[in-house]
Each structure stands twice: as C-alpha cells, then as structure tokens.
mmCIF file of the N, C-alpha and C atoms, coordinates in Angstrom:
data_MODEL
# 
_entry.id   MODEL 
# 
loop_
_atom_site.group_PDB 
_atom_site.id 
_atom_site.type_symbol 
_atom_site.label_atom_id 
_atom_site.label_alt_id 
_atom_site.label_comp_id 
_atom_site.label_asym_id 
_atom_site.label_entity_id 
_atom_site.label_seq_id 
_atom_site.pdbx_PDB_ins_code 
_atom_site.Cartn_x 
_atom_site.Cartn_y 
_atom_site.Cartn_z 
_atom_site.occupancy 
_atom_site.B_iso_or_equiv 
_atom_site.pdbx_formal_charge 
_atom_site.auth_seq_id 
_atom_site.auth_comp_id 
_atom_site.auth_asym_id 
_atom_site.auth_atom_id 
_atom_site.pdbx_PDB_model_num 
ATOM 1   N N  . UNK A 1 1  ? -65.915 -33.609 -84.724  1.00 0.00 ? 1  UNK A N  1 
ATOM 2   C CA . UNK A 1 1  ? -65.916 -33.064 -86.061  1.00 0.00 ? 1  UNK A CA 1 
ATOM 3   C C  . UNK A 1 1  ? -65.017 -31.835 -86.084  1.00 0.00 ? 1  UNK A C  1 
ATOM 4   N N  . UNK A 1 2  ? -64.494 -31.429 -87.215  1.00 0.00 ? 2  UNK A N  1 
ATOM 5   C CA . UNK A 1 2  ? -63.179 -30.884 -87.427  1.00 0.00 ? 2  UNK A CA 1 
ATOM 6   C C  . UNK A 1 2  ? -63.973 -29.246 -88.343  1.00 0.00 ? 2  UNK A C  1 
ATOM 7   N N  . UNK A 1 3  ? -63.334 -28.032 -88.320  1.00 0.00 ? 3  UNK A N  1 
ATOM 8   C CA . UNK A 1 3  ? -63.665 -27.670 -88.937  1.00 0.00 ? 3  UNK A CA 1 
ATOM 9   C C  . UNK A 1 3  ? -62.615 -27.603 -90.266  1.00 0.00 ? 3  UNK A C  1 
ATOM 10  N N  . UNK A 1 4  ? -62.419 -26.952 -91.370  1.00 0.00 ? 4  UNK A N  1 
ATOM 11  C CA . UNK A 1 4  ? -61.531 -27.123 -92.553  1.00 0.00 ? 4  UNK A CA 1 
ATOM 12  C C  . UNK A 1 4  ? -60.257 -26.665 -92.024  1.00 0.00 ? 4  UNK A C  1 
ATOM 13  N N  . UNK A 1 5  ? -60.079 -25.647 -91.251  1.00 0.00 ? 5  UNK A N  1 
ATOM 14  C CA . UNK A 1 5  ? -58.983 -24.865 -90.963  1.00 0.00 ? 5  UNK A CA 1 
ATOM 15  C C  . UNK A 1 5  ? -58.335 -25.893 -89.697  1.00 0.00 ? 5  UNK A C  1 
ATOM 16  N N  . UNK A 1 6  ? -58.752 -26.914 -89.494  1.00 0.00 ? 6  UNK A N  1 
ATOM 17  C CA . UNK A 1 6  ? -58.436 -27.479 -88.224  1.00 0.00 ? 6  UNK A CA 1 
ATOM 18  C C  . UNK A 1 6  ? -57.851 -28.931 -89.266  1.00 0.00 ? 6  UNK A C  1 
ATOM 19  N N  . UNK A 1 7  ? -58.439 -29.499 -90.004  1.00 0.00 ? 7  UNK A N  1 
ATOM 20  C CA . UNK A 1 7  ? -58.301 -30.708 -91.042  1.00 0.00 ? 7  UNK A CA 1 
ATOM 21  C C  . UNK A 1 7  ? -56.869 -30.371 -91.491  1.00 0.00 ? 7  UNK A C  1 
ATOM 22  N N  . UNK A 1 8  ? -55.961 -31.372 -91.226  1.00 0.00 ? 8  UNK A N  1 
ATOM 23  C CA . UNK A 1 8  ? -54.391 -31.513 -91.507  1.00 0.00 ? 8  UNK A CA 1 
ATOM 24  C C  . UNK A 1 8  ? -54.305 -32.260 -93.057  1.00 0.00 ? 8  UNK A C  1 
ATOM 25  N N  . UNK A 1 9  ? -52.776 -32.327 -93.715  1.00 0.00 ? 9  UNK A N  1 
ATOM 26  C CA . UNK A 1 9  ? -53.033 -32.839 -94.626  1.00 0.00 ? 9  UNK A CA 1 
ATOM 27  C C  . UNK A 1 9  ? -52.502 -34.408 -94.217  1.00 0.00 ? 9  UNK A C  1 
ATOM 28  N N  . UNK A 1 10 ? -52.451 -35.079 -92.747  1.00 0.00 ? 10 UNK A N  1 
ATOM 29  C CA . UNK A 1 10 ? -51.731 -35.958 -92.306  1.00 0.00 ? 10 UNK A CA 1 
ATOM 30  C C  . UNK A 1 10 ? -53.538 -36.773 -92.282  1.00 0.00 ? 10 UNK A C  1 
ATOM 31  N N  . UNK A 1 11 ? -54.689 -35.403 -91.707  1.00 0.00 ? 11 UNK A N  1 
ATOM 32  C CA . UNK A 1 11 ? -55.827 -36.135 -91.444  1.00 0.00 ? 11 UNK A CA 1 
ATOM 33  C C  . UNK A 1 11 ? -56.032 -36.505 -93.207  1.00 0.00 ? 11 UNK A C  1 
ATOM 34  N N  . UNK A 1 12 ? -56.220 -35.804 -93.979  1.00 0.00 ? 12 UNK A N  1 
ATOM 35  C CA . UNK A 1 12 ? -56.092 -36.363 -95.913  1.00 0.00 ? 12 UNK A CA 1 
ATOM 36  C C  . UNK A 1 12 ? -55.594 -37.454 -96.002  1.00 0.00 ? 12 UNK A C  1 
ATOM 37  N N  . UNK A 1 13 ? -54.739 -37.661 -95.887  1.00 0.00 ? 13 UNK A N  1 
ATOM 38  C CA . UNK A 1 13 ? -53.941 -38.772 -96.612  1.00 0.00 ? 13 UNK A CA 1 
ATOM 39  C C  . UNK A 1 13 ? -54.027 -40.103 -95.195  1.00 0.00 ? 13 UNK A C  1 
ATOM 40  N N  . UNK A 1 14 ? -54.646 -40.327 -94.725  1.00 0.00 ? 14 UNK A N  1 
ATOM 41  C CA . UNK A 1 14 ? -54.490 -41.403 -93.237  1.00 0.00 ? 14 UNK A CA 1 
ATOM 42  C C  . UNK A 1 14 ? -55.713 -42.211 -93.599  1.00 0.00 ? 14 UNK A C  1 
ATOM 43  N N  . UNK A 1 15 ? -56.899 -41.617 -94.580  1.00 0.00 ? 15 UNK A N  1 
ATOM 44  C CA . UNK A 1 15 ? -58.164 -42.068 -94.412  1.00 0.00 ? 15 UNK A CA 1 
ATOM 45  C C  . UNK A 1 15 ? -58.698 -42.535 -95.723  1.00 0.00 ? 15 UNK A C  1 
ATOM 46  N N  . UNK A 1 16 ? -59.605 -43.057 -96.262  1.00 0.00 ? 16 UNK A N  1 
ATOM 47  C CA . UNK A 1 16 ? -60.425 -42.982 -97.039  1.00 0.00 ? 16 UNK A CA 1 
ATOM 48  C C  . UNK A 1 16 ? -61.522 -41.825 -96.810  1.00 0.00 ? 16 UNK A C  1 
ATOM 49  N N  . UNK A 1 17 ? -61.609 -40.890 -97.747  1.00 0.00 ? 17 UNK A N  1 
ATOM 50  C CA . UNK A 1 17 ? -62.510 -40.335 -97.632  1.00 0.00 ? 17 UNK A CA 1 
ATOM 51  C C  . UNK A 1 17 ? -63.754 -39.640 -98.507  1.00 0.00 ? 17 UNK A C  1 
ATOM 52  N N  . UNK A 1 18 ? -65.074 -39.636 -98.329  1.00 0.00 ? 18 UNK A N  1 
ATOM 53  C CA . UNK A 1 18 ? -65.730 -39.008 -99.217  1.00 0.00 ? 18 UNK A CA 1 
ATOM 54  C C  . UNK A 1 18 ? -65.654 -37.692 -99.094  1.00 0.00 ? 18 UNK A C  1 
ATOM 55  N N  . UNK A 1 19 ? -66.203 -37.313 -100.325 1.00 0.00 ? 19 UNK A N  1 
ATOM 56  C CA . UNK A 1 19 ? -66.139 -35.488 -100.185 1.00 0.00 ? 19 UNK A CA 1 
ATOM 57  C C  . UNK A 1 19 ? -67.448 -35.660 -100.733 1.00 0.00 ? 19 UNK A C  1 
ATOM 58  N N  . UNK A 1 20 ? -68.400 -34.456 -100.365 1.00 0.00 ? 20 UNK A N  1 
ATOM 59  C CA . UNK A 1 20 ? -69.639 -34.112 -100.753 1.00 0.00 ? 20 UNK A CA 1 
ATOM 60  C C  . UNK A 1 20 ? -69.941 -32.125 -101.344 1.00 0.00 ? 20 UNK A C  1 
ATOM 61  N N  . UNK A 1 21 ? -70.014 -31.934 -102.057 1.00 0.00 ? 21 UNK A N  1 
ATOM 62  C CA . UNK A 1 21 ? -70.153 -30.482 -102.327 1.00 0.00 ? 21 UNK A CA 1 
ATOM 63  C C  . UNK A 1 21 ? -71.460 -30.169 -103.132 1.00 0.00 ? 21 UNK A C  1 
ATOM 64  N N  . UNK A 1 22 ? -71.953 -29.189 -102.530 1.00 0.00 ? 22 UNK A N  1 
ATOM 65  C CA . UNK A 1 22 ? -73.447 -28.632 -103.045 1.00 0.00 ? 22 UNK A CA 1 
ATOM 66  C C  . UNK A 1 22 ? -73.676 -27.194 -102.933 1.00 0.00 ? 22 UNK A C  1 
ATOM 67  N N  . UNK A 1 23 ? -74.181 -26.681 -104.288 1.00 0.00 ? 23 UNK A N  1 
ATOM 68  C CA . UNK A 1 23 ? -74.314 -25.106 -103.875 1.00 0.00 ? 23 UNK A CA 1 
ATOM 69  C C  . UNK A 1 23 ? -75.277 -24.797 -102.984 1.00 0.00 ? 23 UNK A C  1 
ATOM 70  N N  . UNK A 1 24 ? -74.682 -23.417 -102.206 1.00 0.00 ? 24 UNK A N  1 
ATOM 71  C CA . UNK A 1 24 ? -75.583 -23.246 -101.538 1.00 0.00 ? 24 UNK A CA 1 
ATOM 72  C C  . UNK A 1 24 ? -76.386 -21.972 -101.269 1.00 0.00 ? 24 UNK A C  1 
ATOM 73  N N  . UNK A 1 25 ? -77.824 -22.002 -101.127 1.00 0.00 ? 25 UNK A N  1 
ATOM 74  C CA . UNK A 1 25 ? -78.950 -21.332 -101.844 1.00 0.00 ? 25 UNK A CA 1 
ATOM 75  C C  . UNK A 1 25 ? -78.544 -19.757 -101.325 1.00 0.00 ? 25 UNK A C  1 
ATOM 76  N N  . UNK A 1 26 ? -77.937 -19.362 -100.643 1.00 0.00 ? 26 UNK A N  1 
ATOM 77  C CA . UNK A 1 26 ? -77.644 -18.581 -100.040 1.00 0.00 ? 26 UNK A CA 1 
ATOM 78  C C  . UNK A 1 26 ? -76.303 -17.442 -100.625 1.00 0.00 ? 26 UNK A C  1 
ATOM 79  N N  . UNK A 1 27 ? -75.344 -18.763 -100.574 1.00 0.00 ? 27 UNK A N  1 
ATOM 80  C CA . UNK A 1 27 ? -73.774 -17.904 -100.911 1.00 0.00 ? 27 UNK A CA 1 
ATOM 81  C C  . UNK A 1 27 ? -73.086 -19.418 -100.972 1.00 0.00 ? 27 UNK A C  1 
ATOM 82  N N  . UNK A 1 28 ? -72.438 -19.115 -101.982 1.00 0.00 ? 28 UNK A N  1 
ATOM 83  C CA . UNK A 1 28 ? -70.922 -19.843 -102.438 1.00 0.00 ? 28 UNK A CA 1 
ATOM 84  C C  . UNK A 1 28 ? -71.775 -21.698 -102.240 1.00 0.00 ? 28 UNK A C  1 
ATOM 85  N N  . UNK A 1 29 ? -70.792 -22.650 -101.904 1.00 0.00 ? 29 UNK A N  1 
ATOM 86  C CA . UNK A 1 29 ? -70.790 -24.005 -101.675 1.00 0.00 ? 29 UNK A CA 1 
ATOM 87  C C  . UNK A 1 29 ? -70.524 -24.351 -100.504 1.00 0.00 ? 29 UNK A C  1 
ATOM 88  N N  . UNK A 1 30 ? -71.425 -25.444 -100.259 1.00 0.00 ? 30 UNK A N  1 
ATOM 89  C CA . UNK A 1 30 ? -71.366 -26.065 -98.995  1.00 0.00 ? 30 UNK A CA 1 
ATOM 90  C C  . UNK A 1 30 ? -70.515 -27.451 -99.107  1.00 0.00 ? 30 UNK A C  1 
ATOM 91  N N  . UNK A 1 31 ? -69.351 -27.831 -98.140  1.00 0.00 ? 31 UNK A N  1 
ATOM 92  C CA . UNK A 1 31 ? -68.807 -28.710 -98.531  1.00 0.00 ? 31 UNK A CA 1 
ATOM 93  C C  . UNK A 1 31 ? -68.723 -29.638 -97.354  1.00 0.00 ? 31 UNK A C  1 
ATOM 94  N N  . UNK A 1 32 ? -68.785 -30.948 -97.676  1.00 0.00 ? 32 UNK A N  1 
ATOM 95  C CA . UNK A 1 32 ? -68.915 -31.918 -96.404  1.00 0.00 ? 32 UNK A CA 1 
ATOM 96  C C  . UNK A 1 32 ? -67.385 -33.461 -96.814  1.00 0.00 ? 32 UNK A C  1 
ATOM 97  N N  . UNK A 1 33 ? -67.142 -34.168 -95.456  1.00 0.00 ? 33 UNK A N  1 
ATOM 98  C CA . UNK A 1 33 ? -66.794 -35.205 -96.226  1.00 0.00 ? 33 UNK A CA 1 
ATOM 99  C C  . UNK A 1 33 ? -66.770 -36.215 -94.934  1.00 0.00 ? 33 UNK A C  1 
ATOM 100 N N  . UNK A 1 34 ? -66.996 -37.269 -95.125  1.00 0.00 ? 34 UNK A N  1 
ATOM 101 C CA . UNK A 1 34 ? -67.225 -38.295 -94.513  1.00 0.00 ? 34 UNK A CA 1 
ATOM 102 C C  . UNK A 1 34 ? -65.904 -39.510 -94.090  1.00 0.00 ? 34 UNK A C  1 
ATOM 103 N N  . UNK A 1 35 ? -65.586 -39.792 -93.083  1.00 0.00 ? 35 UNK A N  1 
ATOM 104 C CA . UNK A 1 35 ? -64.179 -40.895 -92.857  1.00 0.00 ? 35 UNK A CA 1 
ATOM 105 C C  . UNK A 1 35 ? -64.541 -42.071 -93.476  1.00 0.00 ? 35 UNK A C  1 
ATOM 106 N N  . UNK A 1 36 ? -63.457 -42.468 -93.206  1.00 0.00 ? 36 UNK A N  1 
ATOM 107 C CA . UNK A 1 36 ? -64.005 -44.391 -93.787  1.00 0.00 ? 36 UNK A CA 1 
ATOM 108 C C  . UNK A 1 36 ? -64.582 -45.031 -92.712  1.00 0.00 ? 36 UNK A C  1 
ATOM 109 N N  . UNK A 1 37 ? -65.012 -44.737 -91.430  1.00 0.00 ? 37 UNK A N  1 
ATOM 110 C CA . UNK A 1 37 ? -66.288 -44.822 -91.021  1.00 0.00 ? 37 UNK A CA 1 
ATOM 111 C C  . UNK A 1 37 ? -67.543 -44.324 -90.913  1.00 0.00 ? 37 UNK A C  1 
ATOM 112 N N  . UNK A 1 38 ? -67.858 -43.215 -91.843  1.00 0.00 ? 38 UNK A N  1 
ATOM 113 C CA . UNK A 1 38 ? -68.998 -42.782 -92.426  1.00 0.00 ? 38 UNK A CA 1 
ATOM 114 C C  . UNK A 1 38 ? -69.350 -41.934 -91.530  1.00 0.00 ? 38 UNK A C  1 
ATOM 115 N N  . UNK A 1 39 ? -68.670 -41.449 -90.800  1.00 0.00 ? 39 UNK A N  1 
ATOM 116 C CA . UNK A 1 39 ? -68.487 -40.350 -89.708  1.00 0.00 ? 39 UNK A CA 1 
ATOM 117 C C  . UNK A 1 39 ? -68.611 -38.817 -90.490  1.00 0.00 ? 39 UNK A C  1 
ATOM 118 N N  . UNK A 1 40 ? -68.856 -37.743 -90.156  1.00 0.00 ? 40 UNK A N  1 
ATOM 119 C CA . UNK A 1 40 ? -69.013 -36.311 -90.280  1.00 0.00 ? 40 UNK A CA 1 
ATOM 120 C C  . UNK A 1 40 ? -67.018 -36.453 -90.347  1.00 0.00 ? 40 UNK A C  1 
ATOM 121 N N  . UNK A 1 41 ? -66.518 -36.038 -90.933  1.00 0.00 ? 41 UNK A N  1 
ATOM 122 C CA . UNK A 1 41 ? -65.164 -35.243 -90.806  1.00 0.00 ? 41 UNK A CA 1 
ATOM 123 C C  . UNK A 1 41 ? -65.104 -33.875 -90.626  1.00 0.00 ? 41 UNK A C  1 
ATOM 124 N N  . UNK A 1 42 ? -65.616 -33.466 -91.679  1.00 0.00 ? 42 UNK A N  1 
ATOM 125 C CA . UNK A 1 42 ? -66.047 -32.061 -91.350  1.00 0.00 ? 42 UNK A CA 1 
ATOM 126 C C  . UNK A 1 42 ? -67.093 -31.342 -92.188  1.00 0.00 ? 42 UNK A C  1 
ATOM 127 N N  . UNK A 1 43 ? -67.788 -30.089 -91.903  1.00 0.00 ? 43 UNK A N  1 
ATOM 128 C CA . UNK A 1 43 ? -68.781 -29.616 -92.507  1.00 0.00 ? 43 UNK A CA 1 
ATOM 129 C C  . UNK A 1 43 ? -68.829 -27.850 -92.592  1.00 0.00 ? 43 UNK A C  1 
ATOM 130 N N  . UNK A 1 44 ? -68.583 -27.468 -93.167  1.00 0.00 ? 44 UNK A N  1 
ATOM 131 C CA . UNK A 1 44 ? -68.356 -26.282 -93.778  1.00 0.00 ? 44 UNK A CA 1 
ATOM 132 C C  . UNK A 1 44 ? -69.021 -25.514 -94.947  1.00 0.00 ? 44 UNK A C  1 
ATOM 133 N N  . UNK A 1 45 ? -70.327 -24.797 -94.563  1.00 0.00 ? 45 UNK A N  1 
ATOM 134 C CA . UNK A 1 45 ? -71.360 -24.257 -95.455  1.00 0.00 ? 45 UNK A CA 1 
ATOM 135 C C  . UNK A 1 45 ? -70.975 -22.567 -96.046  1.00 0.00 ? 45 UNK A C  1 
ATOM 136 N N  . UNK A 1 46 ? -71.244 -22.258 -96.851  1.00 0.00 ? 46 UNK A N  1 
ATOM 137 C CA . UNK A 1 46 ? -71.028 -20.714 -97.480  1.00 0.00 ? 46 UNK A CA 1 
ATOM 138 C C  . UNK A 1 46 ? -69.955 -20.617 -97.633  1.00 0.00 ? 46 UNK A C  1 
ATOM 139 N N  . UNK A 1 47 ? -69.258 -21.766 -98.422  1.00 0.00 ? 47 UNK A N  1 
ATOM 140 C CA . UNK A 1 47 ? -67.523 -21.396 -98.870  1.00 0.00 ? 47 UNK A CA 1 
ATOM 141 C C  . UNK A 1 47 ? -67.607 -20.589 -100.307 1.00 0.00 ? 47 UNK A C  1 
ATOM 142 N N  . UNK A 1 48 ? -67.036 -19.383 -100.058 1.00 0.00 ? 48 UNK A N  1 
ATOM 143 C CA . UNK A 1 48 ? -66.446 -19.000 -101.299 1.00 0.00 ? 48 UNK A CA 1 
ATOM 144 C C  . UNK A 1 48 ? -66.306 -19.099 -102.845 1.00 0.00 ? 48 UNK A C  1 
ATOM 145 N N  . UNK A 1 49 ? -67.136 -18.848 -103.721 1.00 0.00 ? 49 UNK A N  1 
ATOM 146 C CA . UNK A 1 49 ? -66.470 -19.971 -105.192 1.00 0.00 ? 49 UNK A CA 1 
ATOM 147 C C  . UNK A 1 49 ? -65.282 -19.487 -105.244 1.00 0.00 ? 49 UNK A C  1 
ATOM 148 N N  . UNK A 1 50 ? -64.412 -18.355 -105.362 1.00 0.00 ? 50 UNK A N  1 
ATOM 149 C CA . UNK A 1 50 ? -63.266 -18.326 -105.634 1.00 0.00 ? 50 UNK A CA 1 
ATOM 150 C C  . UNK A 1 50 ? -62.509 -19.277 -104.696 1.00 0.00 ? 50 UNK A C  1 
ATOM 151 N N  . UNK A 1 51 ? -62.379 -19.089 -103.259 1.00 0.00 ? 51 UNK A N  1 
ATOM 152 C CA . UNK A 1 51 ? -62.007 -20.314 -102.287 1.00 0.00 ? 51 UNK A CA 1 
ATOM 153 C C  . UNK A 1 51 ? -62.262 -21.737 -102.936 1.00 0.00 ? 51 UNK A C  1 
ATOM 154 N N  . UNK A 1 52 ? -63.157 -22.223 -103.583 1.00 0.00 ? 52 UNK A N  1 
ATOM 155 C CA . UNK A 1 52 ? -63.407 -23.371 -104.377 1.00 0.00 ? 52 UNK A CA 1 
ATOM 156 C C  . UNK A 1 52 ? -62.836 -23.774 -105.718 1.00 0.00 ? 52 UNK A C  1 
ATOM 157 N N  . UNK A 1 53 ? -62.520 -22.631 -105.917 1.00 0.00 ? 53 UNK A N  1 
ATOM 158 C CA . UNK A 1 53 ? -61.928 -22.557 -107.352 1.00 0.00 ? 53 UNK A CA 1 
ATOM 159 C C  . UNK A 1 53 ? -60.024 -22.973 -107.129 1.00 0.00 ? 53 UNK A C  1 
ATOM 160 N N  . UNK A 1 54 ? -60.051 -22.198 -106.295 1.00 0.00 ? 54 UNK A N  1 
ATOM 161 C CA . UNK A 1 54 ? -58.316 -22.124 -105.962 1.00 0.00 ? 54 UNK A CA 1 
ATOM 162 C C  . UNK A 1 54 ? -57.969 -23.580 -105.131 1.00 0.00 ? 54 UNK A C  1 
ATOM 163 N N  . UNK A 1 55 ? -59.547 -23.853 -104.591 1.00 0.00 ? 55 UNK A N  1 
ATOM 164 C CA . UNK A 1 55 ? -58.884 -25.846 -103.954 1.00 0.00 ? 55 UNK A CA 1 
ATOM 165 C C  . UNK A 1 55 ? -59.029 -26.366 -104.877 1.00 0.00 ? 55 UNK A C  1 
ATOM 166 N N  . UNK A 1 56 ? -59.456 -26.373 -105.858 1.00 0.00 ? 56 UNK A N  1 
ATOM 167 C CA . UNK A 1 56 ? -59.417 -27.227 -107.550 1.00 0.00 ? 56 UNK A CA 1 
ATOM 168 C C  . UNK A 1 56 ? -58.490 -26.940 -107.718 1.00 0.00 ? 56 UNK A C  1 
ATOM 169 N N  . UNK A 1 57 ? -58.192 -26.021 -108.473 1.00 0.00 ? 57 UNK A N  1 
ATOM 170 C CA . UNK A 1 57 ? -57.017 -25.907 -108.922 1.00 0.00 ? 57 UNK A CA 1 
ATOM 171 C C  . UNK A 1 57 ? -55.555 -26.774 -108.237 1.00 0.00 ? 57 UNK A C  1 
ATOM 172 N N  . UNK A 1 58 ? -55.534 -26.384 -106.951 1.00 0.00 ? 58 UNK A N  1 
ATOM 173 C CA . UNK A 1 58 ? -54.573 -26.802 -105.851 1.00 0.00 ? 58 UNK A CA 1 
ATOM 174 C C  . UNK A 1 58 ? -54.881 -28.888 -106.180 1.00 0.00 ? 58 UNK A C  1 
ATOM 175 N N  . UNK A 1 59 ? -55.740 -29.096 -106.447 1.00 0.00 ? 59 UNK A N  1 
ATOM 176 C CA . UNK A 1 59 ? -56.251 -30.829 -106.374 1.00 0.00 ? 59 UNK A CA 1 
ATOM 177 C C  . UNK A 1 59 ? -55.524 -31.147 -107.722 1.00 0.00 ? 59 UNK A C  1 
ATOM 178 N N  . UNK A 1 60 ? -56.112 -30.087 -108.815 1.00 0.00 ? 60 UNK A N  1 
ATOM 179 C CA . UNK A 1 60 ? -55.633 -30.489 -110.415 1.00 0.00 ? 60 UNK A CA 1 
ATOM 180 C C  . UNK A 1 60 ? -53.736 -30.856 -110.141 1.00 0.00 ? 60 UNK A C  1 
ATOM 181 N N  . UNK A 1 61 ? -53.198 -29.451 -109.653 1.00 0.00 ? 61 UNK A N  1 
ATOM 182 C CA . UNK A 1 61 ? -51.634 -29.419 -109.705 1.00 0.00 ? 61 UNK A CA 1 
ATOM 183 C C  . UNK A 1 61 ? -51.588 -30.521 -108.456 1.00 0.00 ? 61 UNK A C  1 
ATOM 184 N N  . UNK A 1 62 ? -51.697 -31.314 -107.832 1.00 0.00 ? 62 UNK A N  1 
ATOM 185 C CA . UNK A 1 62 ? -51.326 -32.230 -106.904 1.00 0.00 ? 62 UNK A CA 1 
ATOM 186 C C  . UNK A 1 62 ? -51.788 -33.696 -107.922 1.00 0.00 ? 62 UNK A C  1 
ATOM 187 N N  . UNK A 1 63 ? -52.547 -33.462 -108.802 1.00 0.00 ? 63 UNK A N  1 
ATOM 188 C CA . UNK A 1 63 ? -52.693 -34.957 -109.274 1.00 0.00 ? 63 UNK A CA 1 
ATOM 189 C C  . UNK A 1 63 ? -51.676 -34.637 -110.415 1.00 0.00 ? 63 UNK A C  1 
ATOM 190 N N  . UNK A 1 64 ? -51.613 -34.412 -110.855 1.00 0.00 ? 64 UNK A N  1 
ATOM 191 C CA . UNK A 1 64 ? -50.686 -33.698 -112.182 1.00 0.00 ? 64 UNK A CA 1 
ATOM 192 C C  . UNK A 1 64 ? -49.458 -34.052 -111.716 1.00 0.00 ? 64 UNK A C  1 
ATOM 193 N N  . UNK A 1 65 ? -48.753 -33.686 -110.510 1.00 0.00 ? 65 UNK A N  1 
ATOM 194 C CA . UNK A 1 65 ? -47.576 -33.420 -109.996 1.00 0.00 ? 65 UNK A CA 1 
ATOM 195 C C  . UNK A 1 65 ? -47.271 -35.341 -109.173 1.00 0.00 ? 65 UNK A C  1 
ATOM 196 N N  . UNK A 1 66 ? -48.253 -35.766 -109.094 1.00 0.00 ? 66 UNK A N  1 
ATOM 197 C CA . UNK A 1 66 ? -48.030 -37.434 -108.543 1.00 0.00 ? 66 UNK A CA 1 
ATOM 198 C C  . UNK A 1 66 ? -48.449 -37.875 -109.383 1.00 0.00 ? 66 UNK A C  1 
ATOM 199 N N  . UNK A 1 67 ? -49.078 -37.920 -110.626 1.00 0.00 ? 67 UNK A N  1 
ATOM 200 C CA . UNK A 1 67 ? -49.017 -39.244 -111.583 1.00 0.00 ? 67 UNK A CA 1 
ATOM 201 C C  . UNK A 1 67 ? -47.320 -38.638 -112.182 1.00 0.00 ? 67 UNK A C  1 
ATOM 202 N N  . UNK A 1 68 ? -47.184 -37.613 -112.203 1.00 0.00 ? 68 UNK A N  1 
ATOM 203 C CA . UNK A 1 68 ? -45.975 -37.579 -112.794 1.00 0.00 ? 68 UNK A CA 1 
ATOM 204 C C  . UNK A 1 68 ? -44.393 -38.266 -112.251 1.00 0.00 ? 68 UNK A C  1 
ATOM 205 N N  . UNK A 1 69 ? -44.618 -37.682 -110.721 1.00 0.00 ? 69 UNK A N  1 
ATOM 206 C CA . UNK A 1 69 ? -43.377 -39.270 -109.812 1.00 0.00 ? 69 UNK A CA 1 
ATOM 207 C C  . UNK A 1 69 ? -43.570 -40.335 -110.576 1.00 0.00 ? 69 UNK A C  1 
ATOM 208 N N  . UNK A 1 70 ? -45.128 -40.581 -110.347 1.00 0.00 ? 70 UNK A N  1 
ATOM 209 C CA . UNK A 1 70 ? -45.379 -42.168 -110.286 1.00 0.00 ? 70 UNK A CA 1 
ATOM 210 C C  . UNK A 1 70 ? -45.057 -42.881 -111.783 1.00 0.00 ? 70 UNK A C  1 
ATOM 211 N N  . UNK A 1 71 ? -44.674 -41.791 -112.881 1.00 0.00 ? 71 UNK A N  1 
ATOM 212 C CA . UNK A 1 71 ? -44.313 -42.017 -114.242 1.00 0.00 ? 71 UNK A CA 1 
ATOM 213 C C  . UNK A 1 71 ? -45.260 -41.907 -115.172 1.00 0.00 ? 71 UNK A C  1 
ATOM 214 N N  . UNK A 1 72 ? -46.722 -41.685 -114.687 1.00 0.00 ? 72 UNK A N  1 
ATOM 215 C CA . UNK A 1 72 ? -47.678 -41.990 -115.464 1.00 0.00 ? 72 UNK A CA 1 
ATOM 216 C C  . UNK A 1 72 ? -47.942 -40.977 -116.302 1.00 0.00 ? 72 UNK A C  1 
ATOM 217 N N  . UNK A 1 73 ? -46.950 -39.984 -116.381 1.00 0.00 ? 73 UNK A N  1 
ATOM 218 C CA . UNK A 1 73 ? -47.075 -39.015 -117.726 1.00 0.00 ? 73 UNK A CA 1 
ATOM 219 C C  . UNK A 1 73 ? -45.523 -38.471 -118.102 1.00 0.00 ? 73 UNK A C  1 
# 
C-alpha cells in the first residue's frame, strides 16, 4: 500500500480505480481508494479540506481540459 505522496499519476491512469472519501470525526477527510483488484491502494486519514478542495478543483480543470481534446465541448 502506497501512501498519496508516493501514488504516481502513471499509478492513476494504469488502473481502474475506486475512490472512497469520508469526513473525519476528528480533522479534515479521510480518503481511501481501492485497485481493480479490490486491493487497499492507498489510505490517507486527516486530509486537509482546503488540500481537498484544491484536488477538486485540480479533477474539475482535468475533466474540463479532456472532454475538450476529445471535442466534447
């Protein structure tokens, strides 16, 4: 198992993967995600909301920016 800072964007894009996110009772969000063998990828508890906010954002401008290659806007 990987921690986030160790997760490439070669390991992203190679896999199917779930993502799991839940607040957590403590501080910020806990975030998990699973391979396409239902394996732990990685697990990373007390993230940041701003840190959460700025990987949204970063997800929004990456889908935005490939439906647009792909023509779809």
């Amino acid at each position: 198992m990987k921690t986030i800072n160790e997760v490439s964007l070669y390991d992203l894009m190679a896999e199917d993967i779930d993502v799991y996110i839940n607040r957590n009772d403590e501080f910020g969000f806990d975030m998990f995600a699973l391979d396409e063998n239902g394996d732990t990828m990685f697990l990373e508890k007390g993230i940041h909301p701003y840190a959460m906010d700025s990987f949204a954002t970063f997800c929004e401008k990456y889908l935005t920016a490939y439906e647009k290659a792909k023509g779809l806007r």
